[in-house]
BAVEXGU-406964 format. One line per field, with one value per residue: residue number from 1; chain; x, y, z of N, C-alpha, C, O in turn. Coordinates in steps of 0.2 Angstrom, whole numbers. Example, Ala and Ser with C-alpha at 12.3 -4.5 7.8 and 13.67 -1.06 7.14 Angstrom:
BEGIN
resi	(1 2);
chain	(A A);
nx	(66 64);
ny	(-28 -11);
nz	(39 35);
cax	(62 68);
cay	(-22 -5);
caz	(39 36);
cx	(66 64);
cy	(-16 0);
cz	(39 39);
ox	(71 67);
oy	(-17 6);
oz	(42 40);
***
This chain:
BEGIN
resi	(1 2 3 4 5 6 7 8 9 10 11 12 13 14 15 16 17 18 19 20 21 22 23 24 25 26 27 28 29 30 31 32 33 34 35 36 37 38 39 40 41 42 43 44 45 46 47 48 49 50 51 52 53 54 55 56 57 58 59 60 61 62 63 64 65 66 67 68 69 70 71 72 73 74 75 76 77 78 79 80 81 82 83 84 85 86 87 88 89 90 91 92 93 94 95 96 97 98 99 100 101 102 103 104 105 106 107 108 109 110 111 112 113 114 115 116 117 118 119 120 121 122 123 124 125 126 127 128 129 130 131 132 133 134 135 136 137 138 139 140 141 142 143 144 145 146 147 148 149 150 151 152 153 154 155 156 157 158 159 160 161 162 163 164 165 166 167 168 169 170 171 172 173 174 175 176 177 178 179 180 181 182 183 184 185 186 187 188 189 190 191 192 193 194 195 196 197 198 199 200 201 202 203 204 205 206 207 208 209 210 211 212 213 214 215 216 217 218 219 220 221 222 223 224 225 226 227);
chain	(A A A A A A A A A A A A A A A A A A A A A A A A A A A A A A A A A A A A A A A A A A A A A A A A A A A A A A A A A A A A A A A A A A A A A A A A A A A A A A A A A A A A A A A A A A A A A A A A A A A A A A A A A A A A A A A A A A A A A A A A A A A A A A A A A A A A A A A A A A A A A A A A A A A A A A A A A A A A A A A A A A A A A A A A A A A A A A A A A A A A A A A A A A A A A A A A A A A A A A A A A A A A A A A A A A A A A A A A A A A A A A A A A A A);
nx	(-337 -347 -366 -366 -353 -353 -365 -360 -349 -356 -363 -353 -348 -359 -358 -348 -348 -358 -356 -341 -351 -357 -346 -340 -351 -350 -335 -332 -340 -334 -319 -321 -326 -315 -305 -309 -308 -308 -312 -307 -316 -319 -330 -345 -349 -356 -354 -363 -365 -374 -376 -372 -361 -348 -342 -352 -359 -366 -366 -364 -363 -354 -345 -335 -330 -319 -329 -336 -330 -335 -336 -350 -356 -358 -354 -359 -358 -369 -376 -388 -403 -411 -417 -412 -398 -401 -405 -394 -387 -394 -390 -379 -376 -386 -390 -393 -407 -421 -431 -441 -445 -452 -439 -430 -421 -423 -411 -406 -397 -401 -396 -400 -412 -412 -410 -394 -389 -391 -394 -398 -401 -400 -409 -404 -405 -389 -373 -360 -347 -358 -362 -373 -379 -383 -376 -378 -380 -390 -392 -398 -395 -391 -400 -406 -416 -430 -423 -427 -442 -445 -446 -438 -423 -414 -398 -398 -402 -420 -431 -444 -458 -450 -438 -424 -419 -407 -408 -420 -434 -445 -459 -473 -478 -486 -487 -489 -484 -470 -468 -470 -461 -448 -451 -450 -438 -431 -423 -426 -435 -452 -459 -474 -483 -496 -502 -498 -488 -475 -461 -453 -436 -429 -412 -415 -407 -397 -407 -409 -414 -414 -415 -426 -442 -449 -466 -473 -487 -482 -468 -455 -445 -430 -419 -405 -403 -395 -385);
ny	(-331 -334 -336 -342 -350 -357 -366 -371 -380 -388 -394 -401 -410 -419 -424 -430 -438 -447 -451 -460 -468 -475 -482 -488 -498 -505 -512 -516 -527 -536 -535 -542 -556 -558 -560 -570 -589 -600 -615 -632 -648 -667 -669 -663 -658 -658 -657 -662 -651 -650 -660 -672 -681 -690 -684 -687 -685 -675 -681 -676 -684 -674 -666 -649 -633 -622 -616 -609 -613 -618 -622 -622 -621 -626 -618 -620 -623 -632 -640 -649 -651 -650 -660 -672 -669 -676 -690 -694 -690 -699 -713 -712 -714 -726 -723 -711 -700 -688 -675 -664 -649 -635 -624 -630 -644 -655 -664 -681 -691 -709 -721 -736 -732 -719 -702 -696 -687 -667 -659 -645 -643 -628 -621 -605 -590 -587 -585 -575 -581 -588 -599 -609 -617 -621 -630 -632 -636 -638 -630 -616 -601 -609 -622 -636 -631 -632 -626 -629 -628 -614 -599 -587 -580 -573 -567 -560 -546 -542 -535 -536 -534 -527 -538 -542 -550 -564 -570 -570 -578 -579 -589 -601 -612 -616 -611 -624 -632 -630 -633 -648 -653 -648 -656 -671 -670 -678 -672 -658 -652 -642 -628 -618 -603 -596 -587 -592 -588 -588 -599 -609 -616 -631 -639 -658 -666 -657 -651 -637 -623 -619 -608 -596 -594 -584 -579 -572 -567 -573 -571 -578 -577 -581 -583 -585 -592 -590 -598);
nz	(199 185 180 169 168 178 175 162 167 175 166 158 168 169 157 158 168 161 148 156 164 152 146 156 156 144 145 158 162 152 154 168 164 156 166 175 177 165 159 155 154 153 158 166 181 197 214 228 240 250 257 269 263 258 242 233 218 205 189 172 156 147 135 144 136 137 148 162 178 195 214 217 205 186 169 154 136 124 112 114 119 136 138 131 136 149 150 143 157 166 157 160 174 181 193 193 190 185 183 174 172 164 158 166 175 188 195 203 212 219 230 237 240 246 242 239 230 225 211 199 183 172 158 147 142 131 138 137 126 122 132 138 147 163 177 193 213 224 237 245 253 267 265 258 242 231 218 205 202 203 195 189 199 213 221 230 243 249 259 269 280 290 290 282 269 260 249 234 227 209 211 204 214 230 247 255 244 242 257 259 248 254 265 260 260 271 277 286 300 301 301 300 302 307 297 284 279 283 285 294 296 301 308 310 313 322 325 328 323 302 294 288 278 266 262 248 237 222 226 233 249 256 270 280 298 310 323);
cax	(-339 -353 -369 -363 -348 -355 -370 -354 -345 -360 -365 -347 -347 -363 -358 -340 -352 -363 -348 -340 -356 -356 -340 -339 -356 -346 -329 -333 -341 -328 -315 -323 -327 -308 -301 -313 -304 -310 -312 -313 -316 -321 -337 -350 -350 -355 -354 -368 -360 -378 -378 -365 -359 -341 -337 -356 -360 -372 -361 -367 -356 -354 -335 -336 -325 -319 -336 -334 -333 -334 -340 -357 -358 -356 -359 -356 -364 -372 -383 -394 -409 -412 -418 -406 -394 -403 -406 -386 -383 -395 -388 -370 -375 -391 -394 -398 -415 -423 -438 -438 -448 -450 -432 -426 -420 -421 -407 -405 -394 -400 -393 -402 -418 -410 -408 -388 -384 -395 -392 -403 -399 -403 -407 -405 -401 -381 -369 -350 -347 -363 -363 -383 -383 -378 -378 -376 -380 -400 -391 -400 -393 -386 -404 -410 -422 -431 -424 -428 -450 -445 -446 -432 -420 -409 -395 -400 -406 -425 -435 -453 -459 -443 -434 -421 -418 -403 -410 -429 -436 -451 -461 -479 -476 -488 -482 -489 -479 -462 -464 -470 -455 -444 -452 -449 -428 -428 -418 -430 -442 -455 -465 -478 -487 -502 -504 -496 -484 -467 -460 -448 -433 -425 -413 -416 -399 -395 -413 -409 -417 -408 -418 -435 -443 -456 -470 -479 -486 -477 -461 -452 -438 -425 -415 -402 -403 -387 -387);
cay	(-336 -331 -343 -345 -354 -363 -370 -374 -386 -392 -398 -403 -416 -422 -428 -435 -444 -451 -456 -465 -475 -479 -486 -496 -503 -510 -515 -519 -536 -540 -535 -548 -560 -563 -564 -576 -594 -603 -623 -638 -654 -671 -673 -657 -662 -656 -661 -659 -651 -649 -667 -675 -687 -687 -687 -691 -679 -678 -680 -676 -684 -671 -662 -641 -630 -614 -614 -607 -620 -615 -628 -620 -619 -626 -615 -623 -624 -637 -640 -653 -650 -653 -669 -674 -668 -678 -695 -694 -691 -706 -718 -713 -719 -729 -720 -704 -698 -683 -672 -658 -642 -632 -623 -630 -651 -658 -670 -683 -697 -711 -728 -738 -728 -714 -696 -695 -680 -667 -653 -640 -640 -623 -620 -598 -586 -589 -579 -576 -585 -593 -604 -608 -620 -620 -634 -631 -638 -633 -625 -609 -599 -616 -627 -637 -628 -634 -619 -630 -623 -606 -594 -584 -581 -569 -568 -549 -544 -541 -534 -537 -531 -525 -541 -543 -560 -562 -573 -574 -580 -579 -595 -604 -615 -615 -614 -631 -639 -632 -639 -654 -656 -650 -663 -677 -675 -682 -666 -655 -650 -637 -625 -615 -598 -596 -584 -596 -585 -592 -606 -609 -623 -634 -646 -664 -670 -654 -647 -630 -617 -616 -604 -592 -593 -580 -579 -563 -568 -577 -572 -583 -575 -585 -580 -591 -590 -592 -599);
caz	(193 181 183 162 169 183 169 158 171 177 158 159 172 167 149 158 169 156 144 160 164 145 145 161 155 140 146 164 160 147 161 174 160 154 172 177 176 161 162 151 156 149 161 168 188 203 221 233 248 254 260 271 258 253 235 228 214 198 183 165 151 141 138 144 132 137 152 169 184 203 218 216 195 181 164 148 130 120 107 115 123 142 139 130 141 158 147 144 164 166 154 160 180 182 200 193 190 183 182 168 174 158 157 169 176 194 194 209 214 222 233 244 243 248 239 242 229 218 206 194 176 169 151 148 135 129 139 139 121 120 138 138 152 170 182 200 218 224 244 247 263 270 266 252 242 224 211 199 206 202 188 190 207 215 226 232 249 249 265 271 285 294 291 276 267 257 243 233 218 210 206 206 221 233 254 254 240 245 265 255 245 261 271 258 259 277 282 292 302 298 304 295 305 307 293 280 274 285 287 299 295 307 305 312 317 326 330 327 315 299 288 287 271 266 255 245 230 220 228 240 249 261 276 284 304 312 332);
cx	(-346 -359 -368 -358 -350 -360 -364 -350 -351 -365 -359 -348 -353 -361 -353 -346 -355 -360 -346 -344 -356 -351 -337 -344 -354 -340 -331 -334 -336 -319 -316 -324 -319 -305 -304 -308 -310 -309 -314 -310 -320 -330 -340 -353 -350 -358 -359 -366 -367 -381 -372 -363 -353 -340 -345 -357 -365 -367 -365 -361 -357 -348 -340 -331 -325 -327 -331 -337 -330 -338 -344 -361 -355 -359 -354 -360 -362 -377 -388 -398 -409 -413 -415 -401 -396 -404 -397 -383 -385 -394 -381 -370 -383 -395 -396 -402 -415 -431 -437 -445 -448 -442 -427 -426 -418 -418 -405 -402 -397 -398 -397 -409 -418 -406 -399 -385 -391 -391 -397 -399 -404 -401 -407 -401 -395 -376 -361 -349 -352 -363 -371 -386 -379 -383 -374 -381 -388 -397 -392 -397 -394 -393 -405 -417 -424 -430 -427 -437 -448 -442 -439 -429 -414 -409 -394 -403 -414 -427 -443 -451 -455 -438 -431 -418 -414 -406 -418 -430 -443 -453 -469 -481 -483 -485 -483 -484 -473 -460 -466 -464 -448 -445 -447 -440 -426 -423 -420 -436 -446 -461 -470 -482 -492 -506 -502 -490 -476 -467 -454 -444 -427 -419 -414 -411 -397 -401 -411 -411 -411 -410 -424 -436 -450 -461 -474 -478 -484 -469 -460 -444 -435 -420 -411 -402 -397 -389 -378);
cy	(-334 -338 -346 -351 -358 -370 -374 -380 -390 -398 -403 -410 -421 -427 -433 -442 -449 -458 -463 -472 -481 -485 -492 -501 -508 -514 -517 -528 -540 -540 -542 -556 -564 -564 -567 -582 -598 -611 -626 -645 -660 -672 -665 -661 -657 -660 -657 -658 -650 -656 -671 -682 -686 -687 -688 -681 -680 -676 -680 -677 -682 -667 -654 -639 -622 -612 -610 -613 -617 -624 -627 -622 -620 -624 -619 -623 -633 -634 -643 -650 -653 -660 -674 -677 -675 -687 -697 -696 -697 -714 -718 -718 -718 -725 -714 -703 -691 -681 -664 -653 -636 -631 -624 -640 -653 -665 -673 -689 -704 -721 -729 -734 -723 -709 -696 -690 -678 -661 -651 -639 -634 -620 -610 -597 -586 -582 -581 -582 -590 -598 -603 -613 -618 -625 -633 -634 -633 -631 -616 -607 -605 -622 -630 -635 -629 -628 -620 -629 -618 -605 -590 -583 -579 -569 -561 -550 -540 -540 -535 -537 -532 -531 -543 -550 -558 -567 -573 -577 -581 -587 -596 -609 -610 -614 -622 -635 -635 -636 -644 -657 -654 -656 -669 -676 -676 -677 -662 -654 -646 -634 -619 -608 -600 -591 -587 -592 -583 -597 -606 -617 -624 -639 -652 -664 -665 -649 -641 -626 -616 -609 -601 -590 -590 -580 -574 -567 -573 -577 -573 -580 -580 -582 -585 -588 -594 -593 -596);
cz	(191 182 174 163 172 178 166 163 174 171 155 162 171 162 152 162 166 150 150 161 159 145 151 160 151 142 152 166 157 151 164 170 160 161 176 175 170 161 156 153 153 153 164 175 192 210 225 239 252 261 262 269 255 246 231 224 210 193 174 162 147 140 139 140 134 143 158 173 191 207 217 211 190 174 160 140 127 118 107 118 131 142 138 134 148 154 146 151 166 163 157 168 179 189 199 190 188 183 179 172 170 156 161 172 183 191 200 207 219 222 239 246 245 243 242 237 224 216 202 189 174 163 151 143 136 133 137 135 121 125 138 143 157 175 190 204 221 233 241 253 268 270 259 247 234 221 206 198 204 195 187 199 208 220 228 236 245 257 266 280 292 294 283 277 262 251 243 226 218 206 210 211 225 241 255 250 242 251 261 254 249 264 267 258 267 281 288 295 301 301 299 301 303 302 287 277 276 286 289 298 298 304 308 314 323 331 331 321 309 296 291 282 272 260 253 238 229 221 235 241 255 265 280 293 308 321 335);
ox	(-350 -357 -370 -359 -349 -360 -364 -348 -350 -368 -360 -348 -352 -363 -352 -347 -355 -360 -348 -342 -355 -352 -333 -344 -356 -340 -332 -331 -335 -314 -312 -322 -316 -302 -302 -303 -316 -303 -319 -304 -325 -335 -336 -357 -346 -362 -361 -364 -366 -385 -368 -363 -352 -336 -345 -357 -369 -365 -369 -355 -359 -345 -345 -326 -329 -331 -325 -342 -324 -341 -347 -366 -351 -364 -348 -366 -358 -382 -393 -397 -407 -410 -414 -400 -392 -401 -395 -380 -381 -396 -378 -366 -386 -401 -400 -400 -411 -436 -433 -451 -443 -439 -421 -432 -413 -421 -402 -404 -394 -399 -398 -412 -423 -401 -398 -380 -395 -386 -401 -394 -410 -396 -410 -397 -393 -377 -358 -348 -350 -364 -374 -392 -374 -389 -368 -387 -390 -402 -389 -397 -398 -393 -404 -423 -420 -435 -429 -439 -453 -438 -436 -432 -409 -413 -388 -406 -414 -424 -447 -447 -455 -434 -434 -415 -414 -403 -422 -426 -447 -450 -471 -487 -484 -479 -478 -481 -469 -455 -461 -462 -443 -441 -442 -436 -420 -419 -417 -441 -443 -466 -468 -485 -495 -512 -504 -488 -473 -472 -449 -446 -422 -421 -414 -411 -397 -401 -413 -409 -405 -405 -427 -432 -455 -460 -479 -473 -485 -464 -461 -439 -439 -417 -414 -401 -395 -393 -376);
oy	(-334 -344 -352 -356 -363 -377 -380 -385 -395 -403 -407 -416 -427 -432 -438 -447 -454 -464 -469 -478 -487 -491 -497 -506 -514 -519 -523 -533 -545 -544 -547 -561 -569 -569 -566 -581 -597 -612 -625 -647 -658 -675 -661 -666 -652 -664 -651 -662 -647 -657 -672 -687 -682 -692 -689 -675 -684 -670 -684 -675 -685 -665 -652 -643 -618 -607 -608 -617 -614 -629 -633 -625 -617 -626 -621 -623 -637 -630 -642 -644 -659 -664 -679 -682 -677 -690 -702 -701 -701 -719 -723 -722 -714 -725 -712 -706 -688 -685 -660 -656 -632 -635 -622 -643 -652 -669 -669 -693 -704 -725 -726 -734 -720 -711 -697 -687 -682 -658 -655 -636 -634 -618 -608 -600 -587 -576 -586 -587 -596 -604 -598 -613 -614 -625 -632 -636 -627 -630 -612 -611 -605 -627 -626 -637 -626 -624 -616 -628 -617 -607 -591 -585 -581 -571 -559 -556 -537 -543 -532 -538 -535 -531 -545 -553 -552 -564 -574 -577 -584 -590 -594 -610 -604 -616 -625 -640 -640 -639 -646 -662 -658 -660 -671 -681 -675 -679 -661 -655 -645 -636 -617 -612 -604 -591 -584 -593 -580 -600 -603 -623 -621 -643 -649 -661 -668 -646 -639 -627 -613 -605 -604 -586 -591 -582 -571 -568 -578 -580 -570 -580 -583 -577 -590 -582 -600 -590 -597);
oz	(195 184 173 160 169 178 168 160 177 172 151 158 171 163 149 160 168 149 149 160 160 144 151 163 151 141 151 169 159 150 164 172 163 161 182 171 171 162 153 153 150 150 163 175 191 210 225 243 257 265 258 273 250 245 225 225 211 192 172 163 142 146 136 140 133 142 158 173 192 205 216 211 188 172 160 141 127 120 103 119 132 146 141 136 152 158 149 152 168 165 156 169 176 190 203 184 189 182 182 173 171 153 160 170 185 188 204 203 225 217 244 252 245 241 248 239 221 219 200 189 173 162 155 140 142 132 137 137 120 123 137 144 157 177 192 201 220 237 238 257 273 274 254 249 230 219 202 192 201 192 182 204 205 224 228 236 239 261 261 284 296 299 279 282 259 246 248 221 222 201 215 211 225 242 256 252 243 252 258 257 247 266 269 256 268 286 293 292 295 303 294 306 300 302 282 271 273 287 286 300 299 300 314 319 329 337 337 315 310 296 296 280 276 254 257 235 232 219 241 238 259 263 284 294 307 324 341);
***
């Protein structure tokens, strides 16, 4: 074989590669899109499975059309604004509360003094026929953790120094104000290093480690610890 022919099939598979790439870049999503289950319903609800409460949830009365809904997430569009939107959930039950974080809404349930369900509304560019919110459940690798504090946040392994975390996100939170706003939901213990930059979380009822949360920067990575 001439090194003319070899160049030739070598230029060959290149382009079939490249085309390939192309075309699973375009159809791939549009693939996973349509056979995804599509949802509509009269109300935008999710259940807080981070708090052992049967049945309580945070309900927005707004109808979903053609969204996506899983136990995690619900995406959906509308034309209102966040605020809108949280003034709605609060007019529909008197027990939920909010607190808006630029693009984003902490939404909490409570009875009795006591937080019993929350959830993150997140406003973001329109996907998948123009869905522009998504309300989902604040469980990080099995702990409660404020997203609605952070700037963006993926569910990708990250490593620091020889230990990999399967969730991070970057946000302006300090290490203090997240154990802060850990401590205040009465679920765990907390431990802080001597270098400020873990935090070790337990839970109370069971007294066992749930989590190790890291800090570089402005990014905060999570790791669940399994016993």
């Amino acid at each position: 074989m001439t090194k003319e022919t070899k160049k030739a099939i070598w230029i060959h598979v290149i382009v079939f590669s490249v085309i390939a790439i192309v075309v699973l870049g375009i159809f791939f999503p549009i693939i996973v899109t349509n056979n995804m289950d599509r949802a509509n319903s009269k109300q935008i609800c999710i259940v807080d499975r981070s708090i052992k409460i049967s049945g309580e949830q945070i309900v927005i009365p707004v109808k979903m059309k053609n969204g996506f809904s899983t136990p995690t997430h619900q995406k959906f569009h509308s034309d209102l604004t966040i605020l809108q939107l949280c003034e709605l959930a609060k007019d529909y039950d008197s027990n939920q509360n909010y607190e808006i974080h630029n693009n984003k809404a902490y939404l909490y349930k409570v009875k009795s003094d006591k937080v019993i369900a929350r959830a993150v509304l997140s406003k973001h560019d329109a996907i998948y026929d123009n869905l522009n919110y998504t309300l989902q459940h604040l469980s990080v690798e099995g702990i409660v953790f404020p997203i609605h504090l952070t700037e963006k946040f993926f569910n990708e392994e990250i490593t620091f120094s020889d230990t990999t975390y399967s969730w991070y996100a970057i946000s302006f939170m300090t290490i203090d104000e997240l154990v802060n706003w850990l401590d205040s939901t009465g679920l765990y213990k907390l431990e802080i290093n001597d270098q400020k930059d873990t935090v070790i979380v337990t839970d109370i009822e069971k007294d066992s480690p749930k989590a190790q949360i890291y800090f570089n920067g402005n990014l905060i990575a999570v790791k669940a610890i399994y016993n």
